[in-house]
MARFITI-605684 format. One record per residue (C-alpha): residue in one letter; y, x, z. Coordinates in steps of 0.5 Angstrom, whole numbers. Example, Ala and Ser with C-alpha at 12.3 -4.5 7.8 and 13.67 -1.06 7.14 Angstrom:
<recs>
{code=A&Y=-9&X=25&Z=16}
{code=S&Y=-2&X=27&Z=14}
</recs>
This chain:
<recs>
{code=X&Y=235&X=267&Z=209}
{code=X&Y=239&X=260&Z=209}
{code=X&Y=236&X=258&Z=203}
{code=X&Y=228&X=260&Z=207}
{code=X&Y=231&X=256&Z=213}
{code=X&Y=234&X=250&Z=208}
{code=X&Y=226&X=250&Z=205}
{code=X&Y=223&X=250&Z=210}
{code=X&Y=227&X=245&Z=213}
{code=X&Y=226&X=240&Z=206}
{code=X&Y=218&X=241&Z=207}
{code=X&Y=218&X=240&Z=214}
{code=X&Y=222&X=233&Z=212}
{code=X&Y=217&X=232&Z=206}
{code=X&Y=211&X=232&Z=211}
{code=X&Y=213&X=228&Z=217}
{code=X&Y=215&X=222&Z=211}
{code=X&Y=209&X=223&Z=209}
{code=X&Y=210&X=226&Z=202}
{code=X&Y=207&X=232&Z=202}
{code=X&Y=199&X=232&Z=202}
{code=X&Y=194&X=237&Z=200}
{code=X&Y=188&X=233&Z=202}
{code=X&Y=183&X=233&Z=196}
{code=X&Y=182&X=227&Z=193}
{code=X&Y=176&X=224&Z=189}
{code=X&Y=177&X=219&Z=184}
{code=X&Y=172&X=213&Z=187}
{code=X&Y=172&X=209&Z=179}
{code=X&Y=166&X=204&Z=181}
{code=X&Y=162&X=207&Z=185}
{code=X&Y=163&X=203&Z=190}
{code=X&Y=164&X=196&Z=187}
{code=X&Y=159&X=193&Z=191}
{code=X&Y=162&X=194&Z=198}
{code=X&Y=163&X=188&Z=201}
{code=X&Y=169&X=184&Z=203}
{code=X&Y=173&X=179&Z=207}
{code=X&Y=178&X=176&Z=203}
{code=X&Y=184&X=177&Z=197}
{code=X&Y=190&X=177&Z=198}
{code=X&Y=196&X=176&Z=192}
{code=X&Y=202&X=173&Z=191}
{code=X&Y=205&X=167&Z=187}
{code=X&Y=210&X=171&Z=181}
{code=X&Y=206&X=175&Z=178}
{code=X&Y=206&X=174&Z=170}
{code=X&Y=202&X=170&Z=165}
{code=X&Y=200&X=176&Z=159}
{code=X&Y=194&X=180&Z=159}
{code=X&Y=186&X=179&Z=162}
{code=X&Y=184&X=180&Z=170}
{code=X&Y=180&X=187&Z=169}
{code=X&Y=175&X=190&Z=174}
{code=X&Y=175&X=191&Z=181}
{code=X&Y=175&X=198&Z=185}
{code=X&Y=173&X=199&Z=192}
{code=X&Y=175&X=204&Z=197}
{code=X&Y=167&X=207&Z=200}
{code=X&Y=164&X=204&Z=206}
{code=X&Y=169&X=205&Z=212}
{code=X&Y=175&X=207&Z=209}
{code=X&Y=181&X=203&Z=207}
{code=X&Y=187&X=205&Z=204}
{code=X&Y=193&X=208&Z=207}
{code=X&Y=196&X=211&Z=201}
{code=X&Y=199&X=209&Z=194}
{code=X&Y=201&X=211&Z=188}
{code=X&Y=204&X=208&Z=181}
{code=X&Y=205&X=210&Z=174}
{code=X&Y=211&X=207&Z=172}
{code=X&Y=215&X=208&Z=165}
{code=X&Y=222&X=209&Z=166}
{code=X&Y=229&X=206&Z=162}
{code=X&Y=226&X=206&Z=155}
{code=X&Y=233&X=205&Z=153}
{code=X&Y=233&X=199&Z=147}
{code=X&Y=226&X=202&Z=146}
{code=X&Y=221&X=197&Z=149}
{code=X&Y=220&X=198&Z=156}
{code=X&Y=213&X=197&Z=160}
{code=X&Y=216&X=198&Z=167}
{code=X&Y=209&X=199&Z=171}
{code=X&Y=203&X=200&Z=168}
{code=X&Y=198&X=201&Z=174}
{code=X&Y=197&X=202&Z=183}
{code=X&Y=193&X=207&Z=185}
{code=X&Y=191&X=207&Z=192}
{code=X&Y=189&X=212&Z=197}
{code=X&Y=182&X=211&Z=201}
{code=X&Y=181&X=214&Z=207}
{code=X&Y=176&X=214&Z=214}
{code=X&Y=180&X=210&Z=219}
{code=X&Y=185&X=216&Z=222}
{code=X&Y=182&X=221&Z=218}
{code=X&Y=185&X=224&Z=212}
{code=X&Y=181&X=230&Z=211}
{code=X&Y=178&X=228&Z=205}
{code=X&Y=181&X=222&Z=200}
{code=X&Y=178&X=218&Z=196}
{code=X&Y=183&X=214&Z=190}
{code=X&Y=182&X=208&Z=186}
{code=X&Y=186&X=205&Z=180}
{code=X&Y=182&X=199&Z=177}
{code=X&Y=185&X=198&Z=168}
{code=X&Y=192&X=202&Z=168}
{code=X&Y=197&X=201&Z=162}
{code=X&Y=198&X=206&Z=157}
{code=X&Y=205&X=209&Z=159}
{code=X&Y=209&X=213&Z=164}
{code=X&Y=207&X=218&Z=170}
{code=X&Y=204&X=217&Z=176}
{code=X&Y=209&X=218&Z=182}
{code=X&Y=208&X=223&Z=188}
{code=X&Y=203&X=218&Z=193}
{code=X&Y=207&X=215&Z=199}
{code=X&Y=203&X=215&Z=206}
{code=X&Y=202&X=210&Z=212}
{code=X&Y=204&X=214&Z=217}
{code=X&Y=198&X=211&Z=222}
{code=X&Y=193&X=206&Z=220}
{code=X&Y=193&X=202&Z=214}
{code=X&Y=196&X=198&Z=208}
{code=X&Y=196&X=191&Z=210}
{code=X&Y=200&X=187&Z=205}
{code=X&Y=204&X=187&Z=198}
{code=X&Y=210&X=184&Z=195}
{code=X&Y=211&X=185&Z=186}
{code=X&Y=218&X=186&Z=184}
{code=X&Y=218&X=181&Z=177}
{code=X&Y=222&X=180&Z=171}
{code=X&Y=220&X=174&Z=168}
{code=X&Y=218&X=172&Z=161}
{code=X&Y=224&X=173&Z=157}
{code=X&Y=222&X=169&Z=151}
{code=X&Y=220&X=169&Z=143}
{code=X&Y=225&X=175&Z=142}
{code=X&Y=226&X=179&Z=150}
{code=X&Y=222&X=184&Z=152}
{code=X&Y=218&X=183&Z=157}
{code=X&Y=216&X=189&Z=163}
{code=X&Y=213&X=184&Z=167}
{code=X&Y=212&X=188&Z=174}
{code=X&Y=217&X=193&Z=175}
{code=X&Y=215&X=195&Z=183}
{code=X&Y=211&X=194&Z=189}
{code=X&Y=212&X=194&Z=197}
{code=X&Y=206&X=195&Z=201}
{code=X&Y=206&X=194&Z=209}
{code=X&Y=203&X=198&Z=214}
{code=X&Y=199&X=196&Z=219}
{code=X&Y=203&X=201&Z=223}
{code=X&Y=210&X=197&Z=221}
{code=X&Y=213&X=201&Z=216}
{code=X&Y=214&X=198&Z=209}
{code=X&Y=213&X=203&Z=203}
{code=X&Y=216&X=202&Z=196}
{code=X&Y=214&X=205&Z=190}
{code=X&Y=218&X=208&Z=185}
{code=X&Y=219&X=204&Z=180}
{code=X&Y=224&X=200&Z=176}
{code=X&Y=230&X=195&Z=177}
{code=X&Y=229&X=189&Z=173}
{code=X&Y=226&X=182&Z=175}
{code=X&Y=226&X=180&Z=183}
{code=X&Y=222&X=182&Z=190}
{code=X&Y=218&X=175&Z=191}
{code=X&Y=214&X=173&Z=197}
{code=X&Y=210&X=177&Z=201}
{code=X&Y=203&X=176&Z=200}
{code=X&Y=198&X=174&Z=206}
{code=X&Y=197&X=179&Z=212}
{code=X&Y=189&X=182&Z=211}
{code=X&Y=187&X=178&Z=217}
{code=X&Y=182&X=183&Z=220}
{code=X&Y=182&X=189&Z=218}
{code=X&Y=186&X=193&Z=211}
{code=X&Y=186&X=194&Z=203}
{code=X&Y=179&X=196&Z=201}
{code=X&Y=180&X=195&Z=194}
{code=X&Y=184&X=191&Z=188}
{code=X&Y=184&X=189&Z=181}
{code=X&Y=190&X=189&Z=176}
{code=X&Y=191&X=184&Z=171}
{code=X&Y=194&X=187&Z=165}
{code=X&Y=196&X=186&Z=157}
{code=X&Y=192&X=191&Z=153}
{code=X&Y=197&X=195&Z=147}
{code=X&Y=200&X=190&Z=143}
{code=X&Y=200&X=194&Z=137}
{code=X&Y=208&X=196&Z=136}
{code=X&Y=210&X=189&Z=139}
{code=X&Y=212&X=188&Z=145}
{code=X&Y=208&X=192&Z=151}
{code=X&Y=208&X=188&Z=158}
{code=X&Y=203&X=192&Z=161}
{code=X&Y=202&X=191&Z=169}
{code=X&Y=202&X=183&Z=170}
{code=X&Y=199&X=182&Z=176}
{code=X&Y=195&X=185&Z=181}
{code=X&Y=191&X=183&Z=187}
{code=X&Y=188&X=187&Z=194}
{code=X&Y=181&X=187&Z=198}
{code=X&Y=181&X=186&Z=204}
{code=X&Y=175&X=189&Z=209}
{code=X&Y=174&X=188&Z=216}
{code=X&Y=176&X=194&Z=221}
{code=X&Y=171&X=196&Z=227}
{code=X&Y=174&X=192&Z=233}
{code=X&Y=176&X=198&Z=237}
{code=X&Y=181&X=201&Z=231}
{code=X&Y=188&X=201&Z=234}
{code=X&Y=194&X=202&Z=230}
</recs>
């Protein structure tokens, strides 16, 4: 009986934190990269290896509310890439009955963390944790983390790796939410070392006037 009452307990926890979803969730790809939007936001610290790739965006009217990283752990000696992609969660305004999710290119290494939640309303803004360039004989892991700000105020953090540094905050979306992004990443390397995820960028789509967070 005390370790029904303890799982209980745990699940409980896991929904209120918005850990647990089991919302079905459809993979948007570039279905709807045509969709229009208001601005970008990115921040200064992202690193120099790798090509900007492909846009994704999040349907008409949905915003993303949730995100996910696939993220490589301490290789130990080894060569360590830290994160290799963001993963955003789209949904309509406060209803999350049917969720879309959108990637842009992701690295090749590592799993997909469990996505985290807003609680309310939408994601507004990000910061990179970055290891900077290590030099001709370093090994380079280039973004290792990432926060996103909700419209509601929490601050949610992925689970990733250690090295490098948080640098500022990106803008606020000014009118509205993340709609979509594209990621900046060094292709395999042919057993040299593998950087990955260098830098990422969000969209920003207007909101109806009477959403309130």
């Amino acid at each position: 009986m005390g370790y029904l009452m303890y799982t209980a307990v745990a699940v409980l926890a896991l929904v209120a934190s918005g850990w647990c979803k089991e919302e079905p969730v459809e993979r948007a790809g570039l279905k709807f990269s045509s969709r229009k939007y208001s601005s970008v936001i990115n921040v200064p610290n992202g690193e120099q290896f790798g090509n900007w790739t492909w846009p994704e965006m999040c349907p008409d009217k949905f915003y993303a509310v949730g995100f996910s990283v696939r993220v490589e752990s301490n290789q130990y000696g080894l060569d360590d890439t830290a994160l290799n992609g963001v993963r955003l969660i789209c949904a309509r305004d406060e209803d999350r009955s049917f969720l879309y999710s959108i990637e842009s290119h992701v690295g090749f290494y590592g799993e997909w963390s469990q996505p985290q939640y807003c609680p309310r309303g939408v994601l507004e803004s990000f910061q990179l944790r970055v290891e900077p360039h290590q030099g001709l004989f370093g090994d380079d892991t280039a973004v290792n983390n990432i926060r996103f700000r909700c419209s509601s105020h929490p601050v949610l953090e992925g689970p990733g790796t250690g090295w490098g540094e948080y640098g500022l905050w990106s803008p606020v979306c000014p009118s509205g939410g993340i709609c979509g992004l594209e990621s900046k990443v060094e292709e395999y390397q042919q057993g040299l070392d593998d950087s990955s995820l260098n830098d990422v960028r969000f969209y920003c789509c207007d909101r109806p006037q009477h959403v309130s967070d």
